[in-house]
Structure formats: C-alpha cells, structure tokens
MARNU-30754 format. One record per residue (C-alpha): residue number from 0; residue in one letter; x, y, z. Coordinates in pm, 1 decimal. Layout:
BEGIN
i = NUM | aa = A | px = X | py = Y | pz = Z
...
END
This chain:
BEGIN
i = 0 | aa = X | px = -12095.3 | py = 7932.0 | pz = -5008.7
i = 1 | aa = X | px = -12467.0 | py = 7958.2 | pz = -4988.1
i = 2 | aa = X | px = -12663.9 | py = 8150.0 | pz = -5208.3
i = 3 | aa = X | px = -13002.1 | py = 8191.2 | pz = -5099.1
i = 4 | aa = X | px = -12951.8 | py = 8322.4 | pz = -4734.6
i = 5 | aa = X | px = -13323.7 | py = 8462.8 | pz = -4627.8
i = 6 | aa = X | px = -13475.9 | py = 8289.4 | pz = -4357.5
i = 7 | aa = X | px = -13137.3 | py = 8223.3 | pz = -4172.5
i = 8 | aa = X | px = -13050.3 | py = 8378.0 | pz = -3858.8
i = 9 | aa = X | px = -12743.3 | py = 8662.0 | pz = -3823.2
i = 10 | aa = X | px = -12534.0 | py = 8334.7 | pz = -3673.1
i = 11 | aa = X | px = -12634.7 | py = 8148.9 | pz = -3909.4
i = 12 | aa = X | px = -12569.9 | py = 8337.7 | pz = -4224.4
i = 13 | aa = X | px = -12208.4 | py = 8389.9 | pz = -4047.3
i = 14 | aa = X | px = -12137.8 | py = 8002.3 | pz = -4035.5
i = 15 | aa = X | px = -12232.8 | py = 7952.8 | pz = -4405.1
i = 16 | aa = X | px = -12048.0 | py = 8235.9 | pz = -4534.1
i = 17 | aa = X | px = -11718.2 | py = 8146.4 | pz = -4312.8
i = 18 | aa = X | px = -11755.3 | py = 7771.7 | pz = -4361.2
i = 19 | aa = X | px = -11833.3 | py = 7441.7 | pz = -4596.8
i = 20 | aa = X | px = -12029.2 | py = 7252.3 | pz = -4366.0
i = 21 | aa = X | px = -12251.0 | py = 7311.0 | pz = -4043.3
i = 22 | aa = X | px = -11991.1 | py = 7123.0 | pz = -3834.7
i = 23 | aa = X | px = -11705.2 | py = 7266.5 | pz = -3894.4
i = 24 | aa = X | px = -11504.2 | py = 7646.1 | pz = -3918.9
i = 25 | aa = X | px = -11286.1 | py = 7778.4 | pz = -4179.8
i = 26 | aa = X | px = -10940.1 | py = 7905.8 | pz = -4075.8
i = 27 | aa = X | px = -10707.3 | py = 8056.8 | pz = -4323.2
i = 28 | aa = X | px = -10334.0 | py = 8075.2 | pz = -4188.2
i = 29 | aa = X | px = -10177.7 | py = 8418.9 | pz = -4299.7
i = 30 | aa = X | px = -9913.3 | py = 8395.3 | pz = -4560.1
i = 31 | aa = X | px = -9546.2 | py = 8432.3 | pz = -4439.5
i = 32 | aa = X | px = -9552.3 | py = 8208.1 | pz = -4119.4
i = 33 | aa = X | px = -9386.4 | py = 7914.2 | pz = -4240.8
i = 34 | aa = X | px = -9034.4 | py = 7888.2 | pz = -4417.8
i = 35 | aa = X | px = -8887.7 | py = 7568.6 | pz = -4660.4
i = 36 | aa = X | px = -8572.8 | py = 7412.4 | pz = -4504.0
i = 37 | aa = X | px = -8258.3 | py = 7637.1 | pz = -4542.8
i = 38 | aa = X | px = -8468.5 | py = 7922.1 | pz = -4652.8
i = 39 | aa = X | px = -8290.3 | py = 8245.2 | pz = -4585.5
i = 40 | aa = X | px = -8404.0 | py = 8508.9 | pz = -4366.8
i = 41 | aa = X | px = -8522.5 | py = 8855.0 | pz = -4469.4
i = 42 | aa = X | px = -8556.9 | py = 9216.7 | pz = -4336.2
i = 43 | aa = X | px = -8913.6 | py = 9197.8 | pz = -4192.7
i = 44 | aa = X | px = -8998.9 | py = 8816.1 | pz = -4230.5
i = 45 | aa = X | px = -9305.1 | py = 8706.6 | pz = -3940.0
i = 46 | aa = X | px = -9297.5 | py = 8438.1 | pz = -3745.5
i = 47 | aa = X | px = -9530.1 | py = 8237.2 | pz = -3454.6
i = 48 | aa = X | px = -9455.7 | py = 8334.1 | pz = -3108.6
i = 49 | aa = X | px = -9374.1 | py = 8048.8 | pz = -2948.7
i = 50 | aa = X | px = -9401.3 | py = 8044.3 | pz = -2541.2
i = 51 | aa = X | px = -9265.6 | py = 7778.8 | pz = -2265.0
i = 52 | aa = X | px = -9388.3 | py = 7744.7 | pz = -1876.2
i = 53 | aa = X | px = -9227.8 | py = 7861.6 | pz = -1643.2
i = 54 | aa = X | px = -9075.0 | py = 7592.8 | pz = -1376.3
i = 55 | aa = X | px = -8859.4 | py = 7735.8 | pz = -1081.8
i = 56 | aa = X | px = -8755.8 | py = 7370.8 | pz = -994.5
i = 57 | aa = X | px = -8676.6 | py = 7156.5 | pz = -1328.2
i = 58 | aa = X | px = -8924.0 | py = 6880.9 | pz = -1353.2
i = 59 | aa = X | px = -9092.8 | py = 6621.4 | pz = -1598.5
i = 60 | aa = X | px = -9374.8 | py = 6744.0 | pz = -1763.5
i = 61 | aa = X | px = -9461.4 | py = 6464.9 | pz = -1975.3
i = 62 | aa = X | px = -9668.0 | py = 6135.0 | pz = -1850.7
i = 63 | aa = X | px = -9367.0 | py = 5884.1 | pz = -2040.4
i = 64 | aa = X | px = -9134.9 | py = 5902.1 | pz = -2297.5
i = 65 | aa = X | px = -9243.8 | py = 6030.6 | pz = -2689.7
i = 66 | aa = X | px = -9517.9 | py = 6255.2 | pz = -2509.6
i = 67 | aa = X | px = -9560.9 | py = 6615.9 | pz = -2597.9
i = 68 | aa = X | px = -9383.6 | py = 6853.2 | pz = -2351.7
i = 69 | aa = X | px = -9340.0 | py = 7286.8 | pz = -2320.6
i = 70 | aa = X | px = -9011.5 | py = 7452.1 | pz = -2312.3
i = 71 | aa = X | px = -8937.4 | py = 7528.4 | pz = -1952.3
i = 72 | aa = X | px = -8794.0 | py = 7835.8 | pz = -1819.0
i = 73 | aa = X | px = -8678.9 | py = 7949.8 | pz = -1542.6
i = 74 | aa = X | px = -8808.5 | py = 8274.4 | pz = -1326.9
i = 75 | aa = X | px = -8583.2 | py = 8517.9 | pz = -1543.6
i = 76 | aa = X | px = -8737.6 | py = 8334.4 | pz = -1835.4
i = 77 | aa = X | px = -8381.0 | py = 8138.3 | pz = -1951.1
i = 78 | aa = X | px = -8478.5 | py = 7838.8 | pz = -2120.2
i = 79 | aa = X | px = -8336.9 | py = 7527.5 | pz = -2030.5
i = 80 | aa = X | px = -8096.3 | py = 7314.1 | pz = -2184.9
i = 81 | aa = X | px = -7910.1 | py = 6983.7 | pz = -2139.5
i = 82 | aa = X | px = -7577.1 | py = 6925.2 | pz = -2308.7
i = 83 | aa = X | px = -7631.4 | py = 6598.6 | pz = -2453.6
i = 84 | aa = X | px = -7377.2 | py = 6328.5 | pz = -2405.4
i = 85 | aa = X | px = -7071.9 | py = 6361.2 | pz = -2601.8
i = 86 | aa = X | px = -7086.8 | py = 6739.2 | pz = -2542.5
i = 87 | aa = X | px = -6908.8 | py = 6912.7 | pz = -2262.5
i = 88 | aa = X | px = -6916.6 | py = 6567.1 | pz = -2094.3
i = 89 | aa = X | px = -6565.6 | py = 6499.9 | pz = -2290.6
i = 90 | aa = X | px = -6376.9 | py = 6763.7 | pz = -2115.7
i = 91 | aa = X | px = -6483.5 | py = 6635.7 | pz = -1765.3
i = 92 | aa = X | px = -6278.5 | py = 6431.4 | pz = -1590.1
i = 93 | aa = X | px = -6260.5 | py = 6242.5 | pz = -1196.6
i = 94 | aa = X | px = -5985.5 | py = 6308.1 | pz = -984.2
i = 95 | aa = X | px = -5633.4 | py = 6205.6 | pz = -1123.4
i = 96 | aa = X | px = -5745.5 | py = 6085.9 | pz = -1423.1
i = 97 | aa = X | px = -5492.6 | py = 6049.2 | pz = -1647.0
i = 98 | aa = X | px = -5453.8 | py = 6281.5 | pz = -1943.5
i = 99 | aa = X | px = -5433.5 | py = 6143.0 | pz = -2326.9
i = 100 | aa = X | px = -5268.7 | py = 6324.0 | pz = -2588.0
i = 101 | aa = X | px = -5440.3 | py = 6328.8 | pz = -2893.2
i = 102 | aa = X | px = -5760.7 | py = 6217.6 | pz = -2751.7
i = 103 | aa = X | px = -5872.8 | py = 6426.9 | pz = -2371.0
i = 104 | aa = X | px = -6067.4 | py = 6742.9 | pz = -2463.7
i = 105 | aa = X | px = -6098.2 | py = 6992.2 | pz = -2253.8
i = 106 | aa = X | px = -6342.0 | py = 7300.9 | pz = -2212.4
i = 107 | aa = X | px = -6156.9 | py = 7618.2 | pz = -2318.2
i = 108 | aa = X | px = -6151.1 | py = 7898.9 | pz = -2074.6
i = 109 | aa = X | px = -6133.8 | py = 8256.5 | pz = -2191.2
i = 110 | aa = X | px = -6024.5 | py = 8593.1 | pz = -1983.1
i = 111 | aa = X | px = -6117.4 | py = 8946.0 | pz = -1997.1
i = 112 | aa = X | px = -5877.1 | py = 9237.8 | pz = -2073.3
i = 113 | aa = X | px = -5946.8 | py = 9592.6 | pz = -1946.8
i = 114 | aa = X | px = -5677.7 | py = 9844.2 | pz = -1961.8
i = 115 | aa = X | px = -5852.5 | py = 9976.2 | pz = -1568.6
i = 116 | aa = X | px = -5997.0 | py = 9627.8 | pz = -1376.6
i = 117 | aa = X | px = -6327.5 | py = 9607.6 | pz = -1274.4
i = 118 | aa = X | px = -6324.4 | py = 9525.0 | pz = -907.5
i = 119 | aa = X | px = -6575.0 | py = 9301.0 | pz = -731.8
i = 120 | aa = X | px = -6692.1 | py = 9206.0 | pz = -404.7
i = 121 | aa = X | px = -6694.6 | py = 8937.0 | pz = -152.0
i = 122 | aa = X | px = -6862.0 | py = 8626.9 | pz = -298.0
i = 123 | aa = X | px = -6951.0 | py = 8764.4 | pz = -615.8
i = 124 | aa = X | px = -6826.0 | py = 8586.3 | pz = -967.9
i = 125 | aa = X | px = -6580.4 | py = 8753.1 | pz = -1162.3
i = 126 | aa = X | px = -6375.2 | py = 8660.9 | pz = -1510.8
i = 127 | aa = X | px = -6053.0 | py = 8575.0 | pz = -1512.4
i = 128 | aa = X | px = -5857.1 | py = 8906.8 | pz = -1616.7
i = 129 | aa = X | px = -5538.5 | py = 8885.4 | pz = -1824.4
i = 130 | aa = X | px = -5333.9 | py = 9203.8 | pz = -1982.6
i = 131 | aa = X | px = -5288.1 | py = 9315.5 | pz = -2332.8
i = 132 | aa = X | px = -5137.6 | py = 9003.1 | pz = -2472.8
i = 133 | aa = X | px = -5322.2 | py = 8755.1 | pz = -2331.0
i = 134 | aa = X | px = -5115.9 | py = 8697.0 | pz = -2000.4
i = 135 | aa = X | px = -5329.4 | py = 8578.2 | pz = -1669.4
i = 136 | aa = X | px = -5297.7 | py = 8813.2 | pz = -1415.0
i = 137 | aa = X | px = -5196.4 | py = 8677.9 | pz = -1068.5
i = 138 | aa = X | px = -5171.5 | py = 8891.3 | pz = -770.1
i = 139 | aa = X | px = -4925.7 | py = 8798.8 | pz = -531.8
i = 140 | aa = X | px = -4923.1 | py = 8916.2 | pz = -160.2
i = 141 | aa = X | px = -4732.7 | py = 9220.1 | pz = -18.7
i = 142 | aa = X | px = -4484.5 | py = 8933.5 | pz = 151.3
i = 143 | aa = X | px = -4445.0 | py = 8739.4 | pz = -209.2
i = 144 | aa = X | px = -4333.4 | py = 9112.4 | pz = -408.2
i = 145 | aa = X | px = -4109.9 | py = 9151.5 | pz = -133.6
i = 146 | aa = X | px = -3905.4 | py = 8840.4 | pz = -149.6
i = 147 | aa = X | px = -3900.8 | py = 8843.4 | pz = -539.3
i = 148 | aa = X | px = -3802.2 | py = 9210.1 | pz = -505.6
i = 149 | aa = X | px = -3520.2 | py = 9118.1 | pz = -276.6
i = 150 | aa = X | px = -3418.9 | py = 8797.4 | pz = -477.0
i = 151 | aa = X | px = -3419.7 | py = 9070.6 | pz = -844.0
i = 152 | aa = X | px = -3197.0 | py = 9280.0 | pz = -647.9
i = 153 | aa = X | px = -2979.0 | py = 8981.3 | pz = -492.8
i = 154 | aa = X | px = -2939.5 | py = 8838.6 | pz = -852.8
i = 155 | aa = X | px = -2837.3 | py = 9220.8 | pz = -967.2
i = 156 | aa = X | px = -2584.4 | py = 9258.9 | pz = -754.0
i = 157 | aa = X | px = -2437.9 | py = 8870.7 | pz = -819.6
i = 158 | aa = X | px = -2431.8 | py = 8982.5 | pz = -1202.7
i = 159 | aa = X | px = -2250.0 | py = 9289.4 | pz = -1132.5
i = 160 | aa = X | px = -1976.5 | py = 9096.2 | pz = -938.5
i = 161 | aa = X | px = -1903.2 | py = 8792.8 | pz = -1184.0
i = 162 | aa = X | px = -1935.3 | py = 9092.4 | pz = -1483.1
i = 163 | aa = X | px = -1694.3 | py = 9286.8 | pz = -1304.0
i = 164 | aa = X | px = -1383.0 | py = 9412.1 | pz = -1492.4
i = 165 | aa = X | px = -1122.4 | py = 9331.1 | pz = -1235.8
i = 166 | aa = X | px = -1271.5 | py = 8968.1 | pz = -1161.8
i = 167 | aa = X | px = -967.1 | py = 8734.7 | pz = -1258.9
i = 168 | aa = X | px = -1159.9 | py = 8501.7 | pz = -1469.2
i = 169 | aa = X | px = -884.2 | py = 8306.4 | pz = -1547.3
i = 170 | aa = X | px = -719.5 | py = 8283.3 | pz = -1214.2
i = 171 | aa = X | px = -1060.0 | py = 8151.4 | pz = -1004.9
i = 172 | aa = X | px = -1061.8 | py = 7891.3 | pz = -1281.3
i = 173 | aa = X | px = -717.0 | py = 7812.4 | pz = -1196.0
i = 174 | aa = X | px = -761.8 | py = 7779.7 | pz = -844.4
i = 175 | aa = X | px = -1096.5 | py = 7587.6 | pz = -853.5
i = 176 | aa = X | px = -889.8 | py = 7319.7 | pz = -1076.5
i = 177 | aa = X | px = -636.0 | py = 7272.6 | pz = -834.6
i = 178 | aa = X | px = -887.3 | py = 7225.9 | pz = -600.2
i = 179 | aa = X | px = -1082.0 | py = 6950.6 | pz = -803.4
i = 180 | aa = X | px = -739.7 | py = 6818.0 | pz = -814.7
i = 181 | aa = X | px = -706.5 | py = 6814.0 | pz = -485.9
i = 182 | aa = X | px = -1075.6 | py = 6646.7 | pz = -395.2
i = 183 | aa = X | px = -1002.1 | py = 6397.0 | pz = -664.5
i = 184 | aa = X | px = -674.6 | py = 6305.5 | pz = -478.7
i = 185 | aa = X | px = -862.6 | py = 6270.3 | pz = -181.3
i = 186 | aa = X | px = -1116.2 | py = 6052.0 | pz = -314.2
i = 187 | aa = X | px = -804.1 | py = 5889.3 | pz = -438.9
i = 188 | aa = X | px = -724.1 | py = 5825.6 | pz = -79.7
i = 189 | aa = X | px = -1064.7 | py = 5738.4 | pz = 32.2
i = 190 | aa = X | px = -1100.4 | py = 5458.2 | pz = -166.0
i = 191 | aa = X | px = -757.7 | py = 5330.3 | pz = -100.7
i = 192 | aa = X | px = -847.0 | py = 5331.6 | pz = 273.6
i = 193 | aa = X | px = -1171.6 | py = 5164.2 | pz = 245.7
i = 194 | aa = X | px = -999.6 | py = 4900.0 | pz = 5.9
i = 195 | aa = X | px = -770.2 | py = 4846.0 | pz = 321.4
i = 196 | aa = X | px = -1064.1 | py = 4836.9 | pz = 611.3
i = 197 | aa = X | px = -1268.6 | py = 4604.1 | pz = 399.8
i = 198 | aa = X | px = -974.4 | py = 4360.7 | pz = 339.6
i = 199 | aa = X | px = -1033.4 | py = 3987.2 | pz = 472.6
i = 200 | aa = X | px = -719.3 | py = 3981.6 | pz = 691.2
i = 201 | aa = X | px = -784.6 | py = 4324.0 | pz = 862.3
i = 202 | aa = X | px = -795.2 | py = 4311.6 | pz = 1238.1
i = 203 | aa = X | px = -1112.7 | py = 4510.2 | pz = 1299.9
i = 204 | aa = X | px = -1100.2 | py = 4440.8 | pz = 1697.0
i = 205 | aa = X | px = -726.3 | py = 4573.0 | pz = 1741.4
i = 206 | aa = X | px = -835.2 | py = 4872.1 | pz = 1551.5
i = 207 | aa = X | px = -1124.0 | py = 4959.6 | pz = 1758.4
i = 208 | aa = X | px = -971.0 | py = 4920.0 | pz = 2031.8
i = 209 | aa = X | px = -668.6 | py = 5099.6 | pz = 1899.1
i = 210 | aa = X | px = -900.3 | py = 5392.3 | pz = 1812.5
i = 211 | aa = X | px = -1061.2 | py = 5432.3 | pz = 2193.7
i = 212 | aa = X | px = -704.9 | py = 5446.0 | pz = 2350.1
i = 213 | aa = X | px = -666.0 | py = 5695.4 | pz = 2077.9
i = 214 | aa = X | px = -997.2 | py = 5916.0 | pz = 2162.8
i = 215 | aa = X | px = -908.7 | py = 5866.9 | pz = 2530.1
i = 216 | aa = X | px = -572.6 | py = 6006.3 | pz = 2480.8
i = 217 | aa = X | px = -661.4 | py = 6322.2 | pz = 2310.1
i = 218 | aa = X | px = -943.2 | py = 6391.5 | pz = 2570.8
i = 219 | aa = X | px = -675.2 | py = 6582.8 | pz = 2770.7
i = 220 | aa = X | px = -587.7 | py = 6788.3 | pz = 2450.1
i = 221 | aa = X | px = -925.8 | py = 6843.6 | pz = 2356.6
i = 222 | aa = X | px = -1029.7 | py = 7012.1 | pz = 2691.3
i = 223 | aa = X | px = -759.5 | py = 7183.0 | pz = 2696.3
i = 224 | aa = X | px = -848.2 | py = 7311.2 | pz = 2351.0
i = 225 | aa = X | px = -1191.5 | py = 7387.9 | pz = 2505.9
i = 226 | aa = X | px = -1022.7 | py = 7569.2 | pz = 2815.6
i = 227 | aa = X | px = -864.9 | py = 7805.7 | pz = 2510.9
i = 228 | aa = X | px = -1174.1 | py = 7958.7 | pz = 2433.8
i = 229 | aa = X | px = -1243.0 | py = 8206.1 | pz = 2750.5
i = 230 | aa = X | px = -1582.7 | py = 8323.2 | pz = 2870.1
i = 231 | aa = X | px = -1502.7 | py = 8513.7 | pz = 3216.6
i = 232 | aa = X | px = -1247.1 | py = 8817.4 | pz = 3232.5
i = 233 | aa = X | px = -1152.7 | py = 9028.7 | pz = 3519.3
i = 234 | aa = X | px = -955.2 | py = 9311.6 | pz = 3529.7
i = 235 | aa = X | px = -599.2 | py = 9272.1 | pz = 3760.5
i = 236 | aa = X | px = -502.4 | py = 9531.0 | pz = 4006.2
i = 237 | aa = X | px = -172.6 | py = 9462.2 | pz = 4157.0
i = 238 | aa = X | px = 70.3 | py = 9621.1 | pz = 4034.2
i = 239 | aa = X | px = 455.5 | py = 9709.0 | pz = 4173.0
i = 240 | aa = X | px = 414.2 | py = 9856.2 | pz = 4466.8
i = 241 | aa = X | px = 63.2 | py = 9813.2 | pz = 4545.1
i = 242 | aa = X | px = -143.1 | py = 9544.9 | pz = 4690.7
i = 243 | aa = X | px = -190.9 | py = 9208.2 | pz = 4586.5
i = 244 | aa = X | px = -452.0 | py = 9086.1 | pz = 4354.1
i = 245 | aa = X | px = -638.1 | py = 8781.8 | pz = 4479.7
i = 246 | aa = X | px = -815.6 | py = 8622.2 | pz = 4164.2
i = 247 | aa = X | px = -1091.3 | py = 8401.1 | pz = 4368.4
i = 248 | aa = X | px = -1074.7 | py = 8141.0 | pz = 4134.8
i = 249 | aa = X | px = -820.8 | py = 7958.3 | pz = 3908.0
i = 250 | aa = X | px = -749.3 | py = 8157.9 | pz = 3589.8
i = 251 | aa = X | px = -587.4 | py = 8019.1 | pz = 3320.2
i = 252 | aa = X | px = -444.2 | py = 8264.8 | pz = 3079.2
i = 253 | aa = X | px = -357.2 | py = 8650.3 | pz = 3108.6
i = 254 | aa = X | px = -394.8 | py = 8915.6 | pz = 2837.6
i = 255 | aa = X | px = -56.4 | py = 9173.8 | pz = 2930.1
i = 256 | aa = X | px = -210.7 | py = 9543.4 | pz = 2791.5
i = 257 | aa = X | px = 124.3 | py = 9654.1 | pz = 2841.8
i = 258 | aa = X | px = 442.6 | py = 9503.0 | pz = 2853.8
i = 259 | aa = X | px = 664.6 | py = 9403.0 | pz = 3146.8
i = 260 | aa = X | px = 704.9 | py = 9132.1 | pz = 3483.7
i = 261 | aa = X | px = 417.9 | py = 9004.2 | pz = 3634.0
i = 262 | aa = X | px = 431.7 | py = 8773.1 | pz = 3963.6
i = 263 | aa = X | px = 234.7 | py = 8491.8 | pz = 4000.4
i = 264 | aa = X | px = 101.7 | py = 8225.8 | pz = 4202.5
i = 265 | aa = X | px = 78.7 | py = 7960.5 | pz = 3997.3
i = 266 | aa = X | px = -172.4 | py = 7683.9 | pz = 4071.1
i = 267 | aa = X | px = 113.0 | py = 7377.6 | pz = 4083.3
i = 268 | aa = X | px = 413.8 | py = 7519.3 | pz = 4075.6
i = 269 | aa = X | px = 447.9 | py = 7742.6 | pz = 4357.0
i = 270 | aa = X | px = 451.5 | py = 8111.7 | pz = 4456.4
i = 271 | aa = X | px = 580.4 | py = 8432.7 | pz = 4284.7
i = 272 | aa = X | px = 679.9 | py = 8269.9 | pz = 3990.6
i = 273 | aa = X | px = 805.7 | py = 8618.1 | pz = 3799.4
i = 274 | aa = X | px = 762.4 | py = 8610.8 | pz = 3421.9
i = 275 | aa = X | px = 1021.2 | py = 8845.8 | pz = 3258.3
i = 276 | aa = X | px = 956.4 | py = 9094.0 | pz = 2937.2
i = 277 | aa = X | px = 621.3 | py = 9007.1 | pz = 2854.4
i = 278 | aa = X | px = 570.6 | py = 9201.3 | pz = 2514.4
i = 279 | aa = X | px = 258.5 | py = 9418.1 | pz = 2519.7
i = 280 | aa = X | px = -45.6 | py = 9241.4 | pz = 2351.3
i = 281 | aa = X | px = 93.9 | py = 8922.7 | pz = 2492.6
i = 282 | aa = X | px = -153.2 | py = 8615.7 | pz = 2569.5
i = 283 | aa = X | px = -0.2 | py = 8433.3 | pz = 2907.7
i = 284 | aa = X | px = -162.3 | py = 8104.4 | pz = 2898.8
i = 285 | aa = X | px = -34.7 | py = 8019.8 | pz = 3271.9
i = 286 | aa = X | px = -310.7 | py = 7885.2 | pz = 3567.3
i = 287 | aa = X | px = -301.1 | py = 8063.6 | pz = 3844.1
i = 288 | aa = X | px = -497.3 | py = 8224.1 | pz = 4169.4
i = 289 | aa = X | px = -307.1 | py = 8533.9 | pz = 4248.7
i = 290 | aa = X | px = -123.1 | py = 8840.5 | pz = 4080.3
i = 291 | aa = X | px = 155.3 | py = 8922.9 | pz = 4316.4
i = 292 | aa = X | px = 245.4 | py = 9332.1 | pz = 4305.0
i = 293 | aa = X | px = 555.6 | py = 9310.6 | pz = 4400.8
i = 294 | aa = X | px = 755.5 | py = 9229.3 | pz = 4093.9
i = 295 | aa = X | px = 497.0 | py = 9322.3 | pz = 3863.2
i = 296 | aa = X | px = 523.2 | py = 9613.6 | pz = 3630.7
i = 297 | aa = X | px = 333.9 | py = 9507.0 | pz = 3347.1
i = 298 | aa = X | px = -2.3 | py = 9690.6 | pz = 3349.0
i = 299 | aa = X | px = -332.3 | py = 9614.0 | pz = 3163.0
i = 300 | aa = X | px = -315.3 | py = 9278.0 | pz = 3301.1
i = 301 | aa = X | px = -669.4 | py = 9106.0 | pz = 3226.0
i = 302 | aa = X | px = -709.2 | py = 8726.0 | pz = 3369.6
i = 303 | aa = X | px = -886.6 | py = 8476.7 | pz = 3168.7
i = 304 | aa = X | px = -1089.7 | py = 8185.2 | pz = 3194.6
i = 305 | aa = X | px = -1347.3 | py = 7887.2 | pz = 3081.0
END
C-alpha cells in the first residue's frame, strides 16, 4: 500500500489503498462460497446464486460444440434437461417389439391412493388411482356391472343346484357313463361304416342311386309329416239335427271336444262316411270338406289343417 498519499487525488488515494498496481483492482471473494468435493452441508452454509435465460422455444445457444452456454428455462422458470442415452431410452420400445427377459427395462409407473377420489375434468391429466393395497382401479360402464352382476348371480344359483342335498351325485354319474358308453358304441359304428364306404370293391354308383330312390320314396312320408303340424283351425257347427257344416277347403284332421259320431265327406272316399265312438280329446286325422249333421253327435268338433 502506499505510504505517502499527499498530493493524490480522492480517486486516486482510493486505487492505491484498494490495489497493487495502477492497472489493476483488488477483489477479495468472501469466505464460505466454495466447498472441497464431498464436503457436507451445514445449517446456514452460503452459496453463489446461479441464474439461466429464459428460452420459451429450446434452442442452441452456443456458436459450436465445447463453447460456454446458460442454463435455459422455460417461462415458469423449469430448467431443462435431456435424459442422456442409456437413460429412459431403455424402457422405450417401437411397435411389437419383442420383449426380453432378463434384459427389456421398462419405466415404472406409480398410482395414487385416496380413500375419497379426486375428480377431474375433460382433457385435464390425472394419476392413475388404485385402492388401499395397491389395486388399479377400473371403472366399468353401467352395461358391463350389469352383465357381471347377472353372470355372479347366474353362477350363485348353478352352485346352489350342484350343492344341493337331494342332487343324486352318484346316479347322474351313472347315467352320464352309460351314455359315454353309448357314444363310444356309436363311434364304434361310425368307423365300422366308413371302413365299409371307403372299401375298394364298394359300388359307390348303385348306392347313390340307391339313396335318391330312397329320398324320393320318403318324400310322401315326409309331407305328410309336415301336413301333421296344423296352422289353420275352424270351429265345426253341424251337429245332429242341425245344418250342415261346409268346411271351404280340404281339412285334414279333426280335434273331437267331446265324444261321439261325426259324418263326413271325405275327400276320396265318398260321402257321409260316419265314424263311430270317437273318445273325447280324440285327434281324427281324416281329409275331408264337409261335416255332415245328420249322424253327428260328437260336439267340440274343431277341423284342422297345414
């Protein structure tokens, strides 16, 4: 420091006392800014408050690479940071990529439990919420409770009936052996008949034609099976005594409601063919046009047909 300061200015005096040379100032750094490697922190320790630019859209700052850049932020003053490769990178994979035990990573995903949900709204981010012990929640549709309501109660009811006291066990096992029995016999059968239709020296062109003489012969029998099941019915009115009844049509069965005759005209075989003693509940299955009252004293009478 100097030691003879008269004749010096008040800026002058100031640069000799604060510094060693004309050209230069003296800067002391306070104690308790810097720290050794691994020192541990303290209650109250000081530090240098370090700031970073702001940058709405992430950009290069520095002119190439090894240059001397800030920390950027962004408006809400987040810093940024890139996950260097190796990081998160491992647990990202393209579509159907194939998973590797021992090796694939993935990134783990946590939930939120709160005994009453927070709610959210449309388009807003949420956690994902799972209960007390760590189960995810998933919340099914009005229609989805519903059906698995229906199926619980479906599968209640089943239990009840095969835990039943009075189910005979032992006799449905019974009966469900005879009846593997049975299939098995019939499989038994199968074979045997395929064995035959595959043999060298069977006449395949005598059996087809054997089977279409066969379907055309039971056309007859299956119309008439057809014919059995009745779709018009019309109440008779003749009776003994009255008029009559003149069906309109051929009809080829009659239901007697009570028993007795009944007259008809039958549709090949003439007129006033009398049937004697019908029982009551009886089905007739005769074709015919007309009820005839005289002779008829069954009542009840409905005609039938196709």
């Amino acid at each position: 420091m100097a030691s003879d300061l008269r004749g010096y200015t008040e800026q002058e005096v100031l640069n000799k006392v604060l510094n060693t040379s004309s050209d230069s100032i003296k800067v002391d750094i306070v104690s308790g800014a810097e720290y050794a490697e691994d020192a541990a922190h303290t209650t109250a320790d000081v530090g240098q408050f370090v700031l970073g630019v702001r940058n709405d859209t992430l950009a290069a700052l520095g002119g190439t690479d090894g240059d001397y850049v800030p920390f950027q932020m962004n408006a809400d003053g987040a810093l940024y940071v890139e996950i260097s490769a190796g990081g998160s990178n491992d647990s990202v994979y393209v579509d159907d990529a194939d998973w590797s035990d021992g090796s694939s990573k993935h990134t783990l995903i946590g939930g939120i439990y709160q005994s009453t949900p927070q709610s959210i709204t449309d388009g807003d981010t949420g956690p994902l919420q799972v209960n007390a012990n760590g189960n995810l929640i998933v919340d099914l549709s009005a229609t989805d409770n519903a059906v698995l309501d229906a199926m619980v109660v479906d599968l209640a009811a089943m239990e009840t009936l095969l835990t039943a006291a009075n189910v005979d066990h032992a006799a449905n096992e019974v009966l469900l052996t005879g009846i593997d029995a049975d299939t098995d016999a019939i499989k038994t059968d199968m074979a045997a008949i395929e064995v035959l239709l595959t043999a060298a020296n069977v006449d395949h062109a005598a059996n087809e034609a054997l089977l279409t003489t066969i379907d055309s012969d039971t056309n007859d029998t299956k119309n008439a099976l057809n014919n059995m099941l009745y779709g018009t019915a019309l109440a008779v009115t003749a009776v003994h005594g009255g008029s009559d009844h003149s069906l309109g049509a051929t009809y080829e069965a009659f239901h007697i409601g009570v028993g007795g005759d009944i007259s008809l005209d039958c549709v090949t075989s003439g007129t006033n063919i009398v049937f004697k003693n019908l029982a009551s509940g009886q089905m007739l299955p005769v074709r015919a046009t007309v009820v005839n009252a005289t002779n008829t004293t069954a009542t009840n009478i409905v005609a039938l047909k196709a």
